[in-house]
PyMOL CGO cylinders between C-alpha atoms (Angstrom):
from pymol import cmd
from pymol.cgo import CYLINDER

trace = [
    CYLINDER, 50.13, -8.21, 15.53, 52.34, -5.08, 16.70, 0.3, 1, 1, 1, 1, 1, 1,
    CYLINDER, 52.34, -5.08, 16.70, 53.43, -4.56, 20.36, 0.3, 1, 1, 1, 1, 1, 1,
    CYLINDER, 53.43, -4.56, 20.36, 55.31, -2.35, 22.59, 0.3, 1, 1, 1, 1, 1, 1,
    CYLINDER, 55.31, -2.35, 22.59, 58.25, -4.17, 23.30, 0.3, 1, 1, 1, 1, 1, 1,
    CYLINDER, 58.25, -4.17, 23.30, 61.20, -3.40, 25.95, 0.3, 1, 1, 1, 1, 1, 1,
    CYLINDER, 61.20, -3.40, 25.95, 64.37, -5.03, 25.74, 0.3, 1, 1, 1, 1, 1, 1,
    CYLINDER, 64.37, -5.03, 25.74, 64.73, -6.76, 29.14, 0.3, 1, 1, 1, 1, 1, 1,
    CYLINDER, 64.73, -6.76, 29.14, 68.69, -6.25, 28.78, 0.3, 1, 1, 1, 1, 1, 1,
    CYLINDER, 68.69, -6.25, 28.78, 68.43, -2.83, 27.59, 0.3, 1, 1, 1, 1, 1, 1,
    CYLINDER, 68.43, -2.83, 27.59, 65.05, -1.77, 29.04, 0.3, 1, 1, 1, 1, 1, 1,
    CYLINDER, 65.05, -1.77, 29.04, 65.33, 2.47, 29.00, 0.3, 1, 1, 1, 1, 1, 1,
    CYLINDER, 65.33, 2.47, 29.00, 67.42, 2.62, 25.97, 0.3, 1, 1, 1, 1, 1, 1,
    CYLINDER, 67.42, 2.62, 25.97, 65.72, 0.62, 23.31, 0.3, 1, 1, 1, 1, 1, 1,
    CYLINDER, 65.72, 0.62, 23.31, 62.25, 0.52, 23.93, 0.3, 1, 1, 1, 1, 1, 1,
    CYLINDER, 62.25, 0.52, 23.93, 60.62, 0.12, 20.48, 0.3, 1, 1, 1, 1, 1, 1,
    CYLINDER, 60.62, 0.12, 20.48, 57.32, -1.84, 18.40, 0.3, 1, 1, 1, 1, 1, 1,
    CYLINDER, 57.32, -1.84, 18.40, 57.72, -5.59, 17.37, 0.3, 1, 1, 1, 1, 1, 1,
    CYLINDER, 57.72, -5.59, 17.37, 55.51, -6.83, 14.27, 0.3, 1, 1, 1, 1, 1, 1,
    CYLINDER, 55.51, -6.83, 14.27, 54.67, -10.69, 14.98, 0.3, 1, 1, 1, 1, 1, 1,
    CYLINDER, 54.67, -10.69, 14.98, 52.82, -12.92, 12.17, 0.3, 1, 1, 1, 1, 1, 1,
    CYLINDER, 52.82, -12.92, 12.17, 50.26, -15.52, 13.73, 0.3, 1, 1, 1, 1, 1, 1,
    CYLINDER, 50.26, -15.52, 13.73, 48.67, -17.93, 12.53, 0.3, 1, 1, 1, 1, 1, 1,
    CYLINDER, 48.67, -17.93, 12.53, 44.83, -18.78, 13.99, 0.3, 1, 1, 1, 1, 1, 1,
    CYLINDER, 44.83, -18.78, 13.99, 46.33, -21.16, 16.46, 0.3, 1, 1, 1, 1, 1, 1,
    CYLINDER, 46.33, -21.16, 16.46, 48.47, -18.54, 18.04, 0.3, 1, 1, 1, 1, 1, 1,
    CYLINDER, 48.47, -18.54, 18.04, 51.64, -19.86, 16.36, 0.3, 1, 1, 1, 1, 1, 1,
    CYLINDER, 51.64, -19.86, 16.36, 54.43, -17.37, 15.16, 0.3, 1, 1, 1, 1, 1, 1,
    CYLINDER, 54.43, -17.37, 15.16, 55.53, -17.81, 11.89, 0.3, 1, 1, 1, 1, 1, 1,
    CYLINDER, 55.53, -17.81, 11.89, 57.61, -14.32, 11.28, 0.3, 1, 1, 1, 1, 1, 1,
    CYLINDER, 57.61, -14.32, 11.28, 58.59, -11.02, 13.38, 0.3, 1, 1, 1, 1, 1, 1,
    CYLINDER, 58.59, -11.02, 13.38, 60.20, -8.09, 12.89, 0.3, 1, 1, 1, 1, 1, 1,
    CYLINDER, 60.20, -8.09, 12.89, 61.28, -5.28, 14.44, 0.3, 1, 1, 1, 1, 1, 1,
    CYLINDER, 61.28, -5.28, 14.44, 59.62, -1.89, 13.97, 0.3, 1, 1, 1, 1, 1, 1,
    CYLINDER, 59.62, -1.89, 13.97, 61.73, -0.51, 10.50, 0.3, 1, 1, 1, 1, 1, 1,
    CYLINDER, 61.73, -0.51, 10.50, 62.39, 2.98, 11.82, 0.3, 1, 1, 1, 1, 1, 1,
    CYLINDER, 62.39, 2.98, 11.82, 65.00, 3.61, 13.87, 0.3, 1, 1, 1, 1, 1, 1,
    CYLINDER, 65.00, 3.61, 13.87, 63.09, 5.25, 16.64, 0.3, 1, 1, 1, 1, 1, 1,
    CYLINDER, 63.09, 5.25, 16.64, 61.54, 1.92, 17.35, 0.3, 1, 1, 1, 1, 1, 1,
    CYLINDER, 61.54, 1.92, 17.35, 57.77, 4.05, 16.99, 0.3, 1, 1, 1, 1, 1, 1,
    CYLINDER, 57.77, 4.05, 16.99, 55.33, 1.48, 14.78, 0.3, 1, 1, 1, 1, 1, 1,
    CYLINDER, 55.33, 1.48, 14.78, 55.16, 2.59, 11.46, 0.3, 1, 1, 1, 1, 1, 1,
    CYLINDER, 55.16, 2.59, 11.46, 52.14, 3.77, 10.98, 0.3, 1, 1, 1, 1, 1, 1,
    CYLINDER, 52.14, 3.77, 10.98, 49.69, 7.18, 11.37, 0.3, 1, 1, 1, 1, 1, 1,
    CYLINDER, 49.69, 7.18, 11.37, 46.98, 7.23, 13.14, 0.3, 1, 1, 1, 1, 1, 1,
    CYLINDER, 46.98, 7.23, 13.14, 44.31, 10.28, 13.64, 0.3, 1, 1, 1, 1, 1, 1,
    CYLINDER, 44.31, 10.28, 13.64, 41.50, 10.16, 15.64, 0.3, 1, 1, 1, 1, 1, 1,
    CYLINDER, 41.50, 10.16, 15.64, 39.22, 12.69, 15.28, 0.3, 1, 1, 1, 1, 1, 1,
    CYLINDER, 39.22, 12.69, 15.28, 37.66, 14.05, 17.72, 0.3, 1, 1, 1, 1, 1, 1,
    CYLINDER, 37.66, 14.05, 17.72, 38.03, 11.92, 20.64, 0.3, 1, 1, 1, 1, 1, 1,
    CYLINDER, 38.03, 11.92, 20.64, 36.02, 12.99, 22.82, 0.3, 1, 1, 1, 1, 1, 1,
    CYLINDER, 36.02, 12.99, 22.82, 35.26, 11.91, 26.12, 0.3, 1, 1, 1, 1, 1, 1,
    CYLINDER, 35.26, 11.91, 26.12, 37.74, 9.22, 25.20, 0.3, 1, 1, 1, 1, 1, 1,
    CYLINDER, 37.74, 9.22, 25.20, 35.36, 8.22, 22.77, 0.3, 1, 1, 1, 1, 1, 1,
    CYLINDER, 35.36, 8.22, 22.77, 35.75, 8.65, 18.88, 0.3, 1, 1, 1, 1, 1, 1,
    CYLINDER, 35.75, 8.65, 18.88, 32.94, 10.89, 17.44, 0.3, 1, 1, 1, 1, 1, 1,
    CYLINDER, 32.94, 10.89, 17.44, 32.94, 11.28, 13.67, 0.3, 1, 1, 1, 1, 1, 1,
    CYLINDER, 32.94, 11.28, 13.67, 31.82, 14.01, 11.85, 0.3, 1, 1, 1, 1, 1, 1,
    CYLINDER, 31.82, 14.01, 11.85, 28.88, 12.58, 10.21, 0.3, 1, 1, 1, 1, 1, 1,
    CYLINDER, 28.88, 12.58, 10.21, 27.45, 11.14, 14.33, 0.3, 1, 1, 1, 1, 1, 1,
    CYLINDER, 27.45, 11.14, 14.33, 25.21, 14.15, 14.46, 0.3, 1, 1, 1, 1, 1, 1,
    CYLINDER, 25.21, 14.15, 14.46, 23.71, 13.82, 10.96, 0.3, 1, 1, 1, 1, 1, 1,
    CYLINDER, 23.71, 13.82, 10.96, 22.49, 10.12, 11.26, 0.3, 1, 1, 1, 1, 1, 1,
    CYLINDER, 22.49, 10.12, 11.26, 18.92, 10.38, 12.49, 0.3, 1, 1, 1, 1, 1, 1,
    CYLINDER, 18.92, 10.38, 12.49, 18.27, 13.57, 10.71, 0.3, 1, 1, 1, 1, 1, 1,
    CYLINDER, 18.27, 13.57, 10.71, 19.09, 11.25, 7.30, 0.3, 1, 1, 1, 1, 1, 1,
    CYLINDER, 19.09, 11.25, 7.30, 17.37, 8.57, 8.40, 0.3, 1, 1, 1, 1, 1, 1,
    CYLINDER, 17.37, 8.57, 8.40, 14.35, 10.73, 8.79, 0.3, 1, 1, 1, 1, 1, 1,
    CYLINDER, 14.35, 10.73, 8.79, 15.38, 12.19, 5.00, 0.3, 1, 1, 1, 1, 1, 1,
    CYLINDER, 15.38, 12.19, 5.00, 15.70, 8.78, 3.68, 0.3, 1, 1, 1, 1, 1, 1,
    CYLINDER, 15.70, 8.78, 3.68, 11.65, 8.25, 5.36, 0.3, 1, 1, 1, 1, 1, 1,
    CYLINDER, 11.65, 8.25, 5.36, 10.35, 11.24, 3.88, 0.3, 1, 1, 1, 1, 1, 1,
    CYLINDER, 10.35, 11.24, 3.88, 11.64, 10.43, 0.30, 0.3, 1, 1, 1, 1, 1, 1,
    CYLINDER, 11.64, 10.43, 0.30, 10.22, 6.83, 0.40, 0.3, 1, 1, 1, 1, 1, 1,
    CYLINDER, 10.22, 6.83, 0.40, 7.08, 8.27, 2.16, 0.3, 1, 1, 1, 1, 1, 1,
    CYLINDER, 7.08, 8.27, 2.16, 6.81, 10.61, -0.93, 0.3, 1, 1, 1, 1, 1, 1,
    CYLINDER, 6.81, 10.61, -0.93, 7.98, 7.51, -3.55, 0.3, 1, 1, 1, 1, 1, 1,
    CYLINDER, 7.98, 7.51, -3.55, 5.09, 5.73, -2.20, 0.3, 1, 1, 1, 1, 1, 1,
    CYLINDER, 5.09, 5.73, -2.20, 2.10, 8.37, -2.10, 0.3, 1, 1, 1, 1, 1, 1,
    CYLINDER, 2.10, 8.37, -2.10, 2.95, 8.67, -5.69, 0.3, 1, 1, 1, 1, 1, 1,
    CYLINDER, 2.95, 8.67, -5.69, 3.60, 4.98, -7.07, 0.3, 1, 1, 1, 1, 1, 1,
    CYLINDER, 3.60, 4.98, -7.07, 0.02, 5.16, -5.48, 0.3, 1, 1, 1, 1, 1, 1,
    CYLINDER, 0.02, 5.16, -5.48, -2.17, 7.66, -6.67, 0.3, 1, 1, 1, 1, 1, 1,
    CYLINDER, -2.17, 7.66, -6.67, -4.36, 7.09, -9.42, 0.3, 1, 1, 1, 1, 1, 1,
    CYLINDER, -4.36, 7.09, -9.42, -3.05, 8.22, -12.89, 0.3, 1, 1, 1, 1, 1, 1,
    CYLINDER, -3.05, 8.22, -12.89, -5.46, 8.16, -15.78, 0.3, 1, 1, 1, 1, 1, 1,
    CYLINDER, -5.46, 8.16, -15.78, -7.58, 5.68, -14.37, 0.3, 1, 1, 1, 1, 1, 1,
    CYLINDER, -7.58, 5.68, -14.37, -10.71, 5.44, -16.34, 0.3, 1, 1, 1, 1, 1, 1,
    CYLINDER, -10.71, 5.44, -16.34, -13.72, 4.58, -14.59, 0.3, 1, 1, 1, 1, 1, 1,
    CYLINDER, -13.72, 4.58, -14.59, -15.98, 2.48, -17.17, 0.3, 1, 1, 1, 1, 1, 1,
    CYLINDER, -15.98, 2.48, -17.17, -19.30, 1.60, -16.24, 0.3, 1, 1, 1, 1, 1, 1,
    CYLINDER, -19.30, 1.60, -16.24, -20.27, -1.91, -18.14, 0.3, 1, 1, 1, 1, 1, 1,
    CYLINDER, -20.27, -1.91, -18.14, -23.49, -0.51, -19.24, 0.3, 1, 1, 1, 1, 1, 1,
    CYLINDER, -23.49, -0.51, -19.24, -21.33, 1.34, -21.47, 0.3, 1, 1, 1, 1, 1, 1,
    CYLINDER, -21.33, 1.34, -21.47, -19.41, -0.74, -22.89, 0.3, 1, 1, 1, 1, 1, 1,
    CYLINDER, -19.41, -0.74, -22.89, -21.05, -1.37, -26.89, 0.3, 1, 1, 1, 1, 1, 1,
    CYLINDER, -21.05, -1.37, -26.89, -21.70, -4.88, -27.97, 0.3, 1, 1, 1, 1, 1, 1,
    CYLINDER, -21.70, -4.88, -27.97, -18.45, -6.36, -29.13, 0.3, 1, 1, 1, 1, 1, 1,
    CYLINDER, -18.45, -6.36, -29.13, -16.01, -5.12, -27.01, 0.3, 1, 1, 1, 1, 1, 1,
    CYLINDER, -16.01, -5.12, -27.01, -15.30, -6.42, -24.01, 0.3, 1, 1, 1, 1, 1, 1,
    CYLINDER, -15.30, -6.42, -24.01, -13.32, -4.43, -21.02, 0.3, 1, 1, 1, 1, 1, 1,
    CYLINDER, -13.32, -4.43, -21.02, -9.51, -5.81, -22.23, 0.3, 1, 1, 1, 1, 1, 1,
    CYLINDER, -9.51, -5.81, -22.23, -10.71, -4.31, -25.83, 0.3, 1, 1, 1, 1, 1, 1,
    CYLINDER, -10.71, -4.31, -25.83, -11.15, -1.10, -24.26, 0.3, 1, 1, 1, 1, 1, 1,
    CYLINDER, -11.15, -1.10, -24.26, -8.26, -1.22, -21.47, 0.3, 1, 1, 1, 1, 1, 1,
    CYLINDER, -8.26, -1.22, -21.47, -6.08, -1.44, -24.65, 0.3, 1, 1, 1, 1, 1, 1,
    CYLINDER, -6.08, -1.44, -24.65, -7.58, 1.40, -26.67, 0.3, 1, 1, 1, 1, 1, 1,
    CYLINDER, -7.58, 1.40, -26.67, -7.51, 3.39, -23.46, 0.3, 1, 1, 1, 1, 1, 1,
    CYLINDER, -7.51, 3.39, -23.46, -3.44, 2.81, -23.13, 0.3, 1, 1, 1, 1, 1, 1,
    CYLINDER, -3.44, 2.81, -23.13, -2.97, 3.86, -27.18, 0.3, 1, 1, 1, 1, 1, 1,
    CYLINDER, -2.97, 3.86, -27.18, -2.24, 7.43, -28.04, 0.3, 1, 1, 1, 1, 1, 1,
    CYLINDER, -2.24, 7.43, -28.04, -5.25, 9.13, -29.60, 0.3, 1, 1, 1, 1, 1, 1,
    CYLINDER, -5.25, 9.13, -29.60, -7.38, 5.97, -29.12, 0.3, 1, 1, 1, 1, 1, 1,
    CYLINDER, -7.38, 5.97, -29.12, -10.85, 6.21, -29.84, 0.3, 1, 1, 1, 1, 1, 1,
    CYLINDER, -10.85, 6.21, -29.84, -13.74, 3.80, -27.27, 0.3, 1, 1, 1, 1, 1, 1,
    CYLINDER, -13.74, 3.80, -27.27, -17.27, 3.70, -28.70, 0.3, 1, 1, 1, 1, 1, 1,
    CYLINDER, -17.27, 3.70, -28.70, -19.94, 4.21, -25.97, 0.3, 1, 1, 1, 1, 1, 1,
    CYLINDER, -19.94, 4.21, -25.97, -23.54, 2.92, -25.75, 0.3, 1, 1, 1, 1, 1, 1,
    CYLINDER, -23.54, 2.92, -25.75, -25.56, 5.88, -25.43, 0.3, 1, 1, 1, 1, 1, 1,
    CYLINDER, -25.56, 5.88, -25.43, -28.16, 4.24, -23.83, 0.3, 1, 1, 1, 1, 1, 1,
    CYLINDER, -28.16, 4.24, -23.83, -25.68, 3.92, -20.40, 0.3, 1, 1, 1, 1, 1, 1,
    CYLINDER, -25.68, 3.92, -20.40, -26.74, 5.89, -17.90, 0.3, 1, 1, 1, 1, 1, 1,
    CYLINDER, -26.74, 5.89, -17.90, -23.43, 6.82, -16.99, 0.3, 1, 1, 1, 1, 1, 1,
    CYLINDER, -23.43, 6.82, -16.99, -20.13, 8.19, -18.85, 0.3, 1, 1, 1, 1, 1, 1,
    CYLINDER, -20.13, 8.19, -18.85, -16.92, 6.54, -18.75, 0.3, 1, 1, 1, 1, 1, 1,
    CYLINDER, -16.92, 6.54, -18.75, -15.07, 9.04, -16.46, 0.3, 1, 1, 1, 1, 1, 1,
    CYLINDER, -15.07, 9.04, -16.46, -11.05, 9.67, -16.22, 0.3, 1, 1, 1, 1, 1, 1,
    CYLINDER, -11.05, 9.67, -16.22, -9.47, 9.78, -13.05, 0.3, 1, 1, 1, 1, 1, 1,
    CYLINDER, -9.47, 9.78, -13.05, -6.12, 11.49, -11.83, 0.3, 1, 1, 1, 1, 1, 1,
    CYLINDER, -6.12, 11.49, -11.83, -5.57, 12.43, -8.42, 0.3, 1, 1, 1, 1, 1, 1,
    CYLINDER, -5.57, 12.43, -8.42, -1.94, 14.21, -7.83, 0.3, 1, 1, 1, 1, 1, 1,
    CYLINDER, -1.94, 14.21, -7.83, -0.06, 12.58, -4.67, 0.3, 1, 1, 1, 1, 1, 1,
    CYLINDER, -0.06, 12.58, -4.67, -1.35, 14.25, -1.66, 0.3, 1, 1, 1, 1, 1, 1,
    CYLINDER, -1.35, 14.25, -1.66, 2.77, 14.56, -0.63, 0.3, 1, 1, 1, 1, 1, 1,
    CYLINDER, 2.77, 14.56, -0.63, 2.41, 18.52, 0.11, 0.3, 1, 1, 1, 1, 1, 1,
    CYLINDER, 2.41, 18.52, 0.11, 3.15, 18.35, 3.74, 0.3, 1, 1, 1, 1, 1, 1,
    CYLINDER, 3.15, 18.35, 3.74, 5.62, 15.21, 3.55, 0.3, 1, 1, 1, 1, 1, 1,
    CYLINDER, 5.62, 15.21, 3.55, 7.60, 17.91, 0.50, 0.3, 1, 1, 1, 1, 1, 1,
    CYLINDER, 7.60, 17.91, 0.50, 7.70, 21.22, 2.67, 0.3, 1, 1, 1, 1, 1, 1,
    CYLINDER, 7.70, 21.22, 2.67, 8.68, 18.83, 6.03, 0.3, 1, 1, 1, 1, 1, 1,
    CYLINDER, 8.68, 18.83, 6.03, 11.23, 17.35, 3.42, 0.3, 1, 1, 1, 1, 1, 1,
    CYLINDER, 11.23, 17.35, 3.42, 12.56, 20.82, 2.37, 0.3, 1, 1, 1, 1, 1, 1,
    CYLINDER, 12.56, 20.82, 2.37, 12.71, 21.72, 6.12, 0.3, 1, 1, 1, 1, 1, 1,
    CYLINDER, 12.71, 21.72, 6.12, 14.83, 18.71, 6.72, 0.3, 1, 1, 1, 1, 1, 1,
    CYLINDER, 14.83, 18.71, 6.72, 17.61, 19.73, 3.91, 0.3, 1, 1, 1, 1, 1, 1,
    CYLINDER, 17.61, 19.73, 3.91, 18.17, 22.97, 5.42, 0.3, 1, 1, 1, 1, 1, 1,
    CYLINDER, 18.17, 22.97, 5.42, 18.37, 21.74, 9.08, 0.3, 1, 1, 1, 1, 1, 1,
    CYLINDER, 18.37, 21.74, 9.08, 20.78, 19.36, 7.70, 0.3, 1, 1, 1, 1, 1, 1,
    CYLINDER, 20.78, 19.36, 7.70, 22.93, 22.54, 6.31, 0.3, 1, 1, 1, 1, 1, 1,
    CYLINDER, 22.93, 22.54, 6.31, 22.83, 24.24, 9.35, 0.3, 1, 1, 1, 1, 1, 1,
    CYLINDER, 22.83, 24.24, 9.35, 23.72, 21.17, 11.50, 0.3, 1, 1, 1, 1, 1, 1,
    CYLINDER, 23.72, 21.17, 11.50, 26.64, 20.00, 9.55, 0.3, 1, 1, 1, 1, 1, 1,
    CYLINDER, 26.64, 20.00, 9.55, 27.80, 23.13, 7.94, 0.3, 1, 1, 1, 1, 1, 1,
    CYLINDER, 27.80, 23.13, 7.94, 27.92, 22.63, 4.63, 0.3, 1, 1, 1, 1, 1, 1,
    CYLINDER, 27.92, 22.63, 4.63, 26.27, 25.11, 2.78, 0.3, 1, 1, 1, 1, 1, 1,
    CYLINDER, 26.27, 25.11, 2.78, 25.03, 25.40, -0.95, 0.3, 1, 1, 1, 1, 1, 1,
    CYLINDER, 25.03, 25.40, -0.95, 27.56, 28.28, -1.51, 0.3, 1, 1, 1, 1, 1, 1,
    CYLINDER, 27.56, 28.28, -1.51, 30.60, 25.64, 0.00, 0.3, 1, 1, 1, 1, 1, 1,
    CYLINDER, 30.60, 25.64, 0.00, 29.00, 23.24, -2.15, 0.3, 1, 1, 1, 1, 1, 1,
    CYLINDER, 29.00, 23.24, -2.15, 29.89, 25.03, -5.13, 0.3, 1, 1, 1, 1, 1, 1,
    CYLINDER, 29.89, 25.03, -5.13, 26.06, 26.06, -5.89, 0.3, 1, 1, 1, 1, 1, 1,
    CYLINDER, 26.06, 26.06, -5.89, 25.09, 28.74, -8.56, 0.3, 1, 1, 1, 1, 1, 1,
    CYLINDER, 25.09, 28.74, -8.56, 23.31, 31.06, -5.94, 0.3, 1, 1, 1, 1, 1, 1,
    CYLINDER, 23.31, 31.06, -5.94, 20.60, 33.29, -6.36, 0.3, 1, 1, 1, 1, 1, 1,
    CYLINDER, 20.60, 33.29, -6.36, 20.26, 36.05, -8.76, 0.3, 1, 1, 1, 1, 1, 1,
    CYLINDER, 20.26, 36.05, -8.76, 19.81, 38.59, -5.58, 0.3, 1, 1, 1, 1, 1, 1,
    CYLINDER, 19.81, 38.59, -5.58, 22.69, 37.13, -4.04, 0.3, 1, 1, 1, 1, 1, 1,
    CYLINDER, 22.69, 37.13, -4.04, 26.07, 39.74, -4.58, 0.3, 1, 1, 1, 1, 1, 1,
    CYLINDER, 26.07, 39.74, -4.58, 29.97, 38.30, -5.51, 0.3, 1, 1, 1, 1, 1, 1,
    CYLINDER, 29.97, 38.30, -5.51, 30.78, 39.67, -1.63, 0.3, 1, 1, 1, 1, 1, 1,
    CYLINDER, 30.78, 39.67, -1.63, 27.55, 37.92, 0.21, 0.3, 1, 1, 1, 1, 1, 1,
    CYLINDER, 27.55, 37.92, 0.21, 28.61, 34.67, -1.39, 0.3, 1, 1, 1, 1, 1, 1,
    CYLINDER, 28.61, 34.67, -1.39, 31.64, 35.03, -0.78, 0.3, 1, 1, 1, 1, 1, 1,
    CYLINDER, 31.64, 35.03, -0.78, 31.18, 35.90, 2.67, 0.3, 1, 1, 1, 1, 1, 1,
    CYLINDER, 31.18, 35.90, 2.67, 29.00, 32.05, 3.19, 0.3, 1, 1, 1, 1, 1, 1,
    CYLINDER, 29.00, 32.05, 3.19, 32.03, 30.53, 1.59, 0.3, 1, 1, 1, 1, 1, 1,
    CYLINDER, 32.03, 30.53, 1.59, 34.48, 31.58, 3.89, 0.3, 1, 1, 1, 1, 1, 1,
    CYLINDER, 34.48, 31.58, 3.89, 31.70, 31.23, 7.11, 0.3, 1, 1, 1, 1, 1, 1,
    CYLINDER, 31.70, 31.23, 7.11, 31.52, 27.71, 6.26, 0.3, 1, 1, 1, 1, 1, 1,
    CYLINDER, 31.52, 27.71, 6.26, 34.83, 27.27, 5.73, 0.3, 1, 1, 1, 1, 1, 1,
    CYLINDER, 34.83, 27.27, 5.73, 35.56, 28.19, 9.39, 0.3, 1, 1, 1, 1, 1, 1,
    CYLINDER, 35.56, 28.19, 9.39, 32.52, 25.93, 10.50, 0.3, 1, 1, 1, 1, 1, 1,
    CYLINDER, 32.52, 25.93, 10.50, 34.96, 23.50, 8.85, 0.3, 1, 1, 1, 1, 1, 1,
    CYLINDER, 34.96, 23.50, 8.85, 38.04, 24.71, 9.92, 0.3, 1, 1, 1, 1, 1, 1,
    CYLINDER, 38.04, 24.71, 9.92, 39.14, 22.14, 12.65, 0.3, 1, 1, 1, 1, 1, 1,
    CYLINDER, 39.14, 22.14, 12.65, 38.44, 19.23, 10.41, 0.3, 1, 1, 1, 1, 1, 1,
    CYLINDER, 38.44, 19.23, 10.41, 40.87, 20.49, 7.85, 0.3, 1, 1, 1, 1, 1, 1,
    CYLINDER, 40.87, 20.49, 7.85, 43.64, 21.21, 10.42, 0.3, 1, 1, 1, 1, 1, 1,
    CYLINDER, 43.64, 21.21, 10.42, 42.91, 17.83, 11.85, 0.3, 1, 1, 1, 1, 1, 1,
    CYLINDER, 42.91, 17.83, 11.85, 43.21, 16.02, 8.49, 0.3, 1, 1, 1, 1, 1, 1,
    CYLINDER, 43.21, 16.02, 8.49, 46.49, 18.10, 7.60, 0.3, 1, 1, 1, 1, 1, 1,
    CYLINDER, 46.49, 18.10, 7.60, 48.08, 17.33, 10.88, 0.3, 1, 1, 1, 1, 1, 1,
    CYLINDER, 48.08, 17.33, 10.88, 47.10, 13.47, 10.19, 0.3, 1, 1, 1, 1, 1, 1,
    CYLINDER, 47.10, 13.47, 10.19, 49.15, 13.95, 6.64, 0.3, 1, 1, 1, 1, 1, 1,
    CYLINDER, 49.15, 13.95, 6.64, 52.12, 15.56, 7.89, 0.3, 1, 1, 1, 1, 1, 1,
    CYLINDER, 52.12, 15.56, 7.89, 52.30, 12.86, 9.90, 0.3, 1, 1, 1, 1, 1, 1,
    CYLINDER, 52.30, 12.86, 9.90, 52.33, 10.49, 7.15, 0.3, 1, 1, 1, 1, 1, 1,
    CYLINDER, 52.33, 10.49, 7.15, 54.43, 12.29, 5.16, 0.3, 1, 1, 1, 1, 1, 1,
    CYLINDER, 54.43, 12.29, 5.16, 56.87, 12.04, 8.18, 0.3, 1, 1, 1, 1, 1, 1,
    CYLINDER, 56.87, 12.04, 8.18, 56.80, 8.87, 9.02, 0.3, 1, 1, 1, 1, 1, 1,
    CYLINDER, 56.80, 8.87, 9.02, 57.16, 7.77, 5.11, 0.3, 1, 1, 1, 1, 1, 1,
    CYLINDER, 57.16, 7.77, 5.11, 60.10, 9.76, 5.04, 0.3, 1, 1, 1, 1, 1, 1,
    CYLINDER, 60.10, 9.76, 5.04, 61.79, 8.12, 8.09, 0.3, 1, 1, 1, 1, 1, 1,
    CYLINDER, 61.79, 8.12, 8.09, 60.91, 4.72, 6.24, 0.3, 1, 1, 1, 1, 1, 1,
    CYLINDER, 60.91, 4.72, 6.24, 62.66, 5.43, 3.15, 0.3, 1, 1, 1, 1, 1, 1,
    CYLINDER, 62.66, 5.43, 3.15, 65.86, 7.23, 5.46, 0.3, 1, 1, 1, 1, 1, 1,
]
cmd.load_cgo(trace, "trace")
């Protein structure tokens, strides 16, 4: 447990951090003083952004819309896991003598298999395939993936993408550095956050 500690003897000139070890019964076992000389707690902290004196993070903003994502795709998953795929519809008047349906479910699932008929049934054994009806829950999908570009700003060309064959060496060029700006105060926040590490490691080792 770290706390800001003044020196009751000395309490404007060596105000500094104090490191105490507990153990779950409140007892102290060990403490320290703060190992840099400035008495500052050794350690660096970035929050980013606070807002409101609230921490926001970057990814706040994208959590419904990938909920929603994550819906769609198992919506989709599960129109398809259900639609019919080579079902074979075989009426039992049609079946010959000496078969039985599990004779002819299993020459149905061989390649190239080969089921008698009776020709006196007065229906056809009849294969049915119906494609996942998943057309709207796809384009409402593909609407969702760009939203999600243009909320968070991180576009196929920042992503590294091989763009289109219409697209030119400056266009692309041009989205990379647009996004990077989009970007820009993350960076500068998460540089700022390492050259405070970087100084505070070096004080540590001074």
């Amino acid at each position: 447990m770290w706390t800001y500690d003044i020196d009751p003897h000395h309490p404007v000139e060596d105000p500094h951090w104090h490191c105490r070890f507990l153990t779950p019964d409140g007892s102290v076992i060990d403490h320290s003083r703060s190992p840099l000389k400035s008495g500052a707690h050794p350690f660096a902290l970035k929050f980013y952004p606070l807002t409101d004196g609230a921490v926001h993070p970057f990814i706040e903003d994208l959590v419904g819309q990938q909920k929603h994502i994550n819906t769609l795709i198992t919506t989709i998953d599960h129109i398809l896991a259900n639609s019919a795929k080579g079902v074979l519809l075989m009426p039992t008047d049609a079946i010959p003598p000496g078969l039985d349906m599990e004779k002819v479910a299993d020459i149905w699932s061989r390649p190239g298999g080969v089921i008698p008929v009776n020709p006196t049934a007065r229906r056809l054994p009849v294969e049915v395939t119906a494609a996942g009806r998943s057309e709207g829950a796809a384009r409402l999908l593909e609407m969702e993936m760009q939203m999600f570009q243009q909320i968070s700003g991180v576009t196929s060309a920042l992503q590294g993408m091989t763009p289109g064959a219409n697209v030119s060496a400056s266009l692309y060029e041009s989205q990379v550095y647009n996004s990077a700006i989009a970007l820009l105060d993350v960076y500068e926040s998460f540089n700022s956050f390492r050259t405070l590490r970087d100084r505070i490691a070096l004080a540590l080792l001074s």
